[in-house]
N, C-alpha and C positions, 0 to 999 in steps of 0.2 A: 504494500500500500504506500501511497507515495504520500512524501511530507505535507504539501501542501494542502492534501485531503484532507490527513487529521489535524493541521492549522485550523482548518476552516470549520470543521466538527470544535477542536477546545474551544475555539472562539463564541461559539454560539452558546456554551454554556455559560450563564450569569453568576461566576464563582466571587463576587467579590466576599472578603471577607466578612460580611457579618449575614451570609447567604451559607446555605449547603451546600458542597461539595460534591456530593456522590455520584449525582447522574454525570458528573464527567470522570469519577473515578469507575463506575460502575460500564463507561463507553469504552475507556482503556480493557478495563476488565475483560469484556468480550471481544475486542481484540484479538486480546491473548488466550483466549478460552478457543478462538476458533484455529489457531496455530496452533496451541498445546502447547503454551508457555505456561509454567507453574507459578502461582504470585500469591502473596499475601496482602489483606485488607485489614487494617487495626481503622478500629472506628473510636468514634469520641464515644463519649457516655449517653451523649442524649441518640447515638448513632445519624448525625443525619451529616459527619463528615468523617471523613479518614484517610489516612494513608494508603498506599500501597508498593508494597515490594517485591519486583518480580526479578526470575535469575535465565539465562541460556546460558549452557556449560556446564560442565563438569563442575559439581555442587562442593567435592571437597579440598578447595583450595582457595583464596584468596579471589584474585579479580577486581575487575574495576567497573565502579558504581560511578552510576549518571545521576545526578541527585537535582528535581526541580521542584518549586514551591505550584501546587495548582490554584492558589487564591490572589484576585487583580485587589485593586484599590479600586478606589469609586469613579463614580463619571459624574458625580449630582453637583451639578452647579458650573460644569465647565462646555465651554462652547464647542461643542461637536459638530461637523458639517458630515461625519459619517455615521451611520448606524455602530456604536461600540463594540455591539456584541454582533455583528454579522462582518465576515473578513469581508474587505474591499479592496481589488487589485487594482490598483493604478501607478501611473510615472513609476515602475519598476519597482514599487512598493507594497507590501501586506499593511491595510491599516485594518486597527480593531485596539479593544482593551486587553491589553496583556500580550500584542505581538513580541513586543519589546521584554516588557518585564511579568513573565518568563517563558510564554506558553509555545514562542518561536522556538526554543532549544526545546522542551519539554515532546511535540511534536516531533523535532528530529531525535529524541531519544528513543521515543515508541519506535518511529520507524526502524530505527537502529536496532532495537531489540529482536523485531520481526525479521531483517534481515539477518543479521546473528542466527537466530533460531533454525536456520538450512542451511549452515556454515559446519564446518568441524572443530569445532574452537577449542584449544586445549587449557584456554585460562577461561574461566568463565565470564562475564557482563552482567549488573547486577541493574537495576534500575529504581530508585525512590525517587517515590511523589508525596508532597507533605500537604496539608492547609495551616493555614494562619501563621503563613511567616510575616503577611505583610504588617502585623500586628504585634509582633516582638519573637519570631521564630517559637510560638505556641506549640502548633501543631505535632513538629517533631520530635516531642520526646519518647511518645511511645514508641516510634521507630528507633530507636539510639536504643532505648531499653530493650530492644526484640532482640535489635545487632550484639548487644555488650552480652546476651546469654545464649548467644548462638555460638554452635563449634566452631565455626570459621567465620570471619569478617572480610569484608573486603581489603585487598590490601592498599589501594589509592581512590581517592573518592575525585571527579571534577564535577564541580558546582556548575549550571552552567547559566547562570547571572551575566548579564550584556557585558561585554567588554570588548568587543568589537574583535572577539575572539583572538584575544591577547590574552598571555598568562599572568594571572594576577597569585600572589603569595601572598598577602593581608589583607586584612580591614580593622577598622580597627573595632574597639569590644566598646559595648552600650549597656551605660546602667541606668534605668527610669526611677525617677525619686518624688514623693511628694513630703511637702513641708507645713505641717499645722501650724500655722501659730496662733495661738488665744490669747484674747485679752479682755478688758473688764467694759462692760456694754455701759452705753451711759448719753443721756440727752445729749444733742448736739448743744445746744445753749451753754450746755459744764461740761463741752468736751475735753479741758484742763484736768479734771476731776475721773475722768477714763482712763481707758489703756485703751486704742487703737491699734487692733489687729492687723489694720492694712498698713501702719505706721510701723510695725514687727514686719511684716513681711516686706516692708520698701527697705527695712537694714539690712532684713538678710537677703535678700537679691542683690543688695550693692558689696554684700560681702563675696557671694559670686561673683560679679564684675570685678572684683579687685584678685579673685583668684582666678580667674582665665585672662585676666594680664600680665601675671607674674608667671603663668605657664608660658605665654606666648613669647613672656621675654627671656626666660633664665631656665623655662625648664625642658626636659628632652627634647628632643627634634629627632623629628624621620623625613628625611629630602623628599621619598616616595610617595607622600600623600599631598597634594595640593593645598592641605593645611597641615603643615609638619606639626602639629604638637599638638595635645589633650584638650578638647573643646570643653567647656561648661557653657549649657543654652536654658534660660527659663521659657518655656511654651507656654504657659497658661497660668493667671491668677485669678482664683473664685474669690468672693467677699462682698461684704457688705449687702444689704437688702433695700432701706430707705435712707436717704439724706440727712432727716433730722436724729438717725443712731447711731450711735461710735459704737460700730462695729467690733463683735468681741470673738471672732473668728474668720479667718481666711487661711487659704490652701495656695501653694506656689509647685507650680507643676515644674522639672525640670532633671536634665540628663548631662552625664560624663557621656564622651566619647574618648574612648583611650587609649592611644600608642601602647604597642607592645610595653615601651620602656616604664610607662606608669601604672600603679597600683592603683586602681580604684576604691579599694578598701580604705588606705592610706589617704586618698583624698576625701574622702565619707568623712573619717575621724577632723579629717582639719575641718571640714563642714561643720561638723557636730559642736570641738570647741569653739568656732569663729559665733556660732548658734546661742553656745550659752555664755558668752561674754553678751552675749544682745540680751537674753534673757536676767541676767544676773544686774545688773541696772535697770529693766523694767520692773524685776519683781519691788524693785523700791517706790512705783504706784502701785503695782497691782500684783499680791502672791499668787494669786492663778496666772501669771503671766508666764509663756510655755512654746517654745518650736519643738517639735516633735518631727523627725525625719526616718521618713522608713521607707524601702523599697519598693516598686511597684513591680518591676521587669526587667530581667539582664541578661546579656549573652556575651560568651568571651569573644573576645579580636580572633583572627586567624594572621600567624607569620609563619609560615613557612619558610625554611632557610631556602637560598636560593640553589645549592646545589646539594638539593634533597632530591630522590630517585622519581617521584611524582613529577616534579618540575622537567627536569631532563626529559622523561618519557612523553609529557604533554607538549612541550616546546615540541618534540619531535614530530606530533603530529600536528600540529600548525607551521613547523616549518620559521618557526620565531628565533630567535637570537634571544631579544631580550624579555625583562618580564616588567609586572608594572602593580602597584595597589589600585583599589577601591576606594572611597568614599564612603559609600553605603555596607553597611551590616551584611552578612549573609547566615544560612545554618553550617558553613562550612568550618568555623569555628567551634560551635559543637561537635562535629564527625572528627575534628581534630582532636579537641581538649577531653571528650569525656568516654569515647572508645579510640582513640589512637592511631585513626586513619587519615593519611598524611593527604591532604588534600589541599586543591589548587584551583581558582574560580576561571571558567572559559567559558562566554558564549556570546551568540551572536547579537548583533544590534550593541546600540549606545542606550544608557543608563537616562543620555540626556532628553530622550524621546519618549523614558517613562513618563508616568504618573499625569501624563500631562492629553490636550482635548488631539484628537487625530495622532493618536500612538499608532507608531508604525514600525516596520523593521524592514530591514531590504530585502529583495528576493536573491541581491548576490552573496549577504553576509547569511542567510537558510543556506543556498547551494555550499558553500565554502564549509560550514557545520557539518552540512552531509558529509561532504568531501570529507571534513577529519572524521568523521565518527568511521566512516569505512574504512580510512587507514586502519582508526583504532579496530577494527572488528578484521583487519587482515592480520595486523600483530596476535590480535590473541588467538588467530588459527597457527 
């Protein structure tokens, strides 16, 4: 079955994340049911999404796993001149939601698999599909958990997130945080006589700004990432109800992004005391005065060293010299850090045509994917 079929089959299913899953895990499904490809379905709890992991080849040895996310991000509110969920071929392009990030590779993977499958291969091809990465790489843990108590794992994993099929060895790791702060509620008229929650939460965002300045200036650097050094970003602040209340609660929504070279734990603690130095001077209006900082979602960075046997083998079959990081997050960091498969992100299209209205991917950067995927499926015969 040819790529572009099942492009145009994921595309039609409405996987954004906070939608089910299944009727496009359940399309792959028969797929492979009608080849006699063997695969496994982990579903969520409420079952109305899951994973799947399916293998060709000879099952007791290592091999390499194609790993892609089946959930887009939304379309609501952005200016489409295509239908998102129906692919649309024009000027040498696939447009739809998700060409780009991820369902262009995820299609050449199936197809991959199905060709593999009347091959002789004597390493095997593994294939995972996850949901809710776009959401903080959710989805995948029960797949990690299936891999870490299985006899054999794969021995290289390639992620295959847009990189205009260039080899990428990092990203860096995301931790999500939210920040209570309380304070003491009170008439605007004797707002002297309050504590002002959103007054606690404007310190401690400036005590963030003040530490992603000092990262920016003094602390680690990585050349390879277009912002070489540990981001701190606030995205959202909730608070306050009416005008005439001083506000005696608000929440400050906000993440680490972090170079291999930083600890985010480390930088958690300097949050925490930079937190109750703000606290420890408020509680002199108000002893219920409180930040409270606790996690919401994290996943680790991925560095792979550059002359690791994954990199070398992958470069191989794009024909690359050099390699290059990401920006954005992947689960490849997972498949790294929590079962030990050394993995590397490759795939087609730009990052920059995600998430955004007329997402597209090229029909030459599909064909070029095919192309390595078949190298890869001649090495492992």
């Amino acid at each position: 079955m040819k790529t572009a079929e099942i492009l145009e089959s994921l595309i039609g299913f409405d996987t954004v994340s906070r939608n089910a899953n299944m009727a496009l895990i359940n399309y792959v499904a028969e797929l492979f049911d009608a080849a006699g490809i063997s695969y496994t379905i982990l579903k969520n709890e409420t079952g109305d999404k899951g994973n799947l992991y399916a293998s060709v080849g000879p099952l007791d040895r290592g091999g390499v796993m194609l790993s892609g996310h089946t959930d887009v991000v939304p379309v609501t509110g952005q200016d489409w001149t295509k239908d998102p969920f129906r692919l649309t071929v024009a000027d040498g392009r696939y447009y739809g939601r998700g060409t780009t990030d991820m369902k262009g590779f995820v299609a050449c993977a199936v197809a991959a698999l199905l060709k593999a499958n009347s091959q002789n291969l004597k390493t095997p091809l593994h294939l995972a599909l996850s949901y809710d990465e776009e959401i903080g790489c959710l989805g995948v843990h029960s797949l990690i958990d299936m891999l870490d108590a299985a006899p054999h794992r794969p021995a290289m994993c390639i992620v295959g997130e847009p990189t205009n099929l260039a080899v990428a060895t990092g990203h860096k790791g995301k931790t999500a945080l939210k920040a209570v702060c309380t304070g003491k509620e009170g008439h605007s008229a004797l707002a002297p006589f309050a504590l002002n929650a959103l007054h606690l939460a404007c310190d401690f965002v400036a005590e963030l700004r003040d530490m992603q300045y000092n990262l920016a200036q003094s602390g680690p650097q990585d050349a390879d990432y277009d912002v070489p050094y540990t981001t701190v970003h606030v995205g959202k602040i909730i608070g306050g109800d009416v005008l005439n209340i001083v506000p005696n609660r608000c929440e400050v929504f906000f993440e680490i992004r972090n170079i291999a070279q930083d600890n985010p734990c480390f930088l958690m603690d300097e949050m925490r005391q930079r937190a109750k130095k703000i606290v420890t001077q408020a509680k002199e209006k108000a002893s219920e005065a409180n930040i409270e900082i606790t996690i919401t979602n994290s996943y680790p960075g991925l560095n792979t060293p550059t002359d690791a046997k994954v990199v070398e083998f992958v470069k191989g079959l794009t024909m690359a010299n050099d390699t290059i990081k990401v920006a954005y997050g992947t689960e490849g960091g997972l498949f790294s850090s929590k079962i030990e498969v050394p993995t590397v992100i490759c795939g087609p299209g730009s990052m920059a045509q995600g998430h955004k209205p007329d997402e597209y991917v090229s029909i030459e950067q599909i064909e070029r994917c095919d192309a390595m995927l078949e190298r890869l499926i001649a090495k492992l015969c």
